[in-house]
N, C-alpha and C positions, 0 to 999 in steps of 0.2 A: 687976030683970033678973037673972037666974041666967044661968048657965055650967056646963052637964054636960059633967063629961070624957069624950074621946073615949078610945072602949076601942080598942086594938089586942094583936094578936098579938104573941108576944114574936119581936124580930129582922124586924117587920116595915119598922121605921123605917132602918135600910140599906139595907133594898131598896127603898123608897122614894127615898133619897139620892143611890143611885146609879143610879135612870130618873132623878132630875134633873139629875145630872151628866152623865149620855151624852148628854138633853134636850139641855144649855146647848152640849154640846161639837158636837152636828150643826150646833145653831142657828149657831153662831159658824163653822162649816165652811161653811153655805151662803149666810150673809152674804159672808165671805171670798169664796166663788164669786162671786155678785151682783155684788161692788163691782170685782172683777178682769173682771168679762163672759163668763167661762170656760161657755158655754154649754154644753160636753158635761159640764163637771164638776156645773153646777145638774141637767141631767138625772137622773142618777145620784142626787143627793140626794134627789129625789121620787118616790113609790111608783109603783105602774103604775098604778092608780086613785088620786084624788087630790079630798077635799072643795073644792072652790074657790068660794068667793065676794068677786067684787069688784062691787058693784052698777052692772050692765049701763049704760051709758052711749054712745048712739047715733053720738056727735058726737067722741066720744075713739077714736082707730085702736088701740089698743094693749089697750083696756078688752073683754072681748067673754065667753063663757063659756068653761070650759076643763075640761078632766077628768083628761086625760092627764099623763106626766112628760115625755113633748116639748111638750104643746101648753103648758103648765104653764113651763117652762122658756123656751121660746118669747116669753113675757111681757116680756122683762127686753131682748134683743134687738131686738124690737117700739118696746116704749118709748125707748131709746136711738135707734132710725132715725127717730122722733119729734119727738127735743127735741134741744136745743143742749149735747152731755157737755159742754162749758165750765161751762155754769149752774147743770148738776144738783148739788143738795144734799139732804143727809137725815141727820137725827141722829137717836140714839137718846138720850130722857132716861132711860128706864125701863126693865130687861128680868127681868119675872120669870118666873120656872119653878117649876111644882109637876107631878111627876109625869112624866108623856109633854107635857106641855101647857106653853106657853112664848108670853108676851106682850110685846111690843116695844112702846114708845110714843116719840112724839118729833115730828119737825116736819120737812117734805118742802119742796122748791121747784123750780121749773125751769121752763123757756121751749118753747113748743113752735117749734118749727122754720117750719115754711111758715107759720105768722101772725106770729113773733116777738112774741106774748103771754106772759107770764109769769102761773105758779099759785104756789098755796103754801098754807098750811096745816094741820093736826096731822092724824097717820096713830094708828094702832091695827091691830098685826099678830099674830093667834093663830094658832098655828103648833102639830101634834101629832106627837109625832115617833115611829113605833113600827119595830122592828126596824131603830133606824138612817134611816129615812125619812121623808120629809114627806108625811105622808097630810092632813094638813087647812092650810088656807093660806086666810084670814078677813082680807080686807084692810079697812080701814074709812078713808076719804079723804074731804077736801075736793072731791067731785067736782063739786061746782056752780064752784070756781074752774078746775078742771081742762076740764071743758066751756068756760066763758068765755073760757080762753085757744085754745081748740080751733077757737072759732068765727071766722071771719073778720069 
């Protein structure tokens, strides 16, 4: 196996460094939002058109398509009138950044409300942050446990 070095520009590699540091510093702003529930402050965070994929799930209220930085926003609201805040948990074990582009990984849980079932299971979050905003949001979940606690 060989290894060609990658060619770059000269002084390109700062300006790479720092989209990854503006990257880490939104991501950790809109986490911060999230965990606080500051709904108009997550708004704000997310562009006006926004990639969103969280695979469509009939049976989960809070799972559904989204496009917008309210309907987008609106997500985080939803799930919490949902589930039991006492329950909710979610760590990250991983978080990297290259460029505009930024991946969370770790391990979620929580109880939904009107069944009192509990889910749980490892997430996977790609998040693109450009001009300061979150234009792409790629959630990747346990949703068959998330469904199962959904269902009566």
């Amino acid at each position: 196996m060989t290894v060609k070095p990658v060619t770059t520009k000269p002084g390109s590699a700062p300006i790479a460094d720092s989209t990854a540091e503006a990257t880490r510093a939104v991501v950790q702003e809109f986490l911060a939002a999230r965990l606080a529930g500051d709904t108009e402050r997550i708004v704000a965070f997310f562009a006006d058109e926004v990639d969103w994929l969280l695979a469509e799930n009939p049976v989960v209220p809070w799972i559904r398509p989204r496009s917008t930085a309210a309907e987008c926003a609106a997500q985080s609201a939803e799930l919490a009138a949902h589930t039991v805040p006492e329950d909710a948990r979610a760590s990250v074990d991983t978080f990297l950044v290259d460029g505009a582009d930024a991946v969370l990984m770790g391990h979620l849980s929580g109880t939904v409300r009107s069944t009192g079932k509990s889910f749980e299971g490892p997430f996977a979050l790609h998040l693109t942050v450009e001009d300061g905003r979150v234009t792409r949001h790629h959630l990747y979940e346990n949703s068959l446990s998330i469904a199962g606690a959904c269902t009566p």
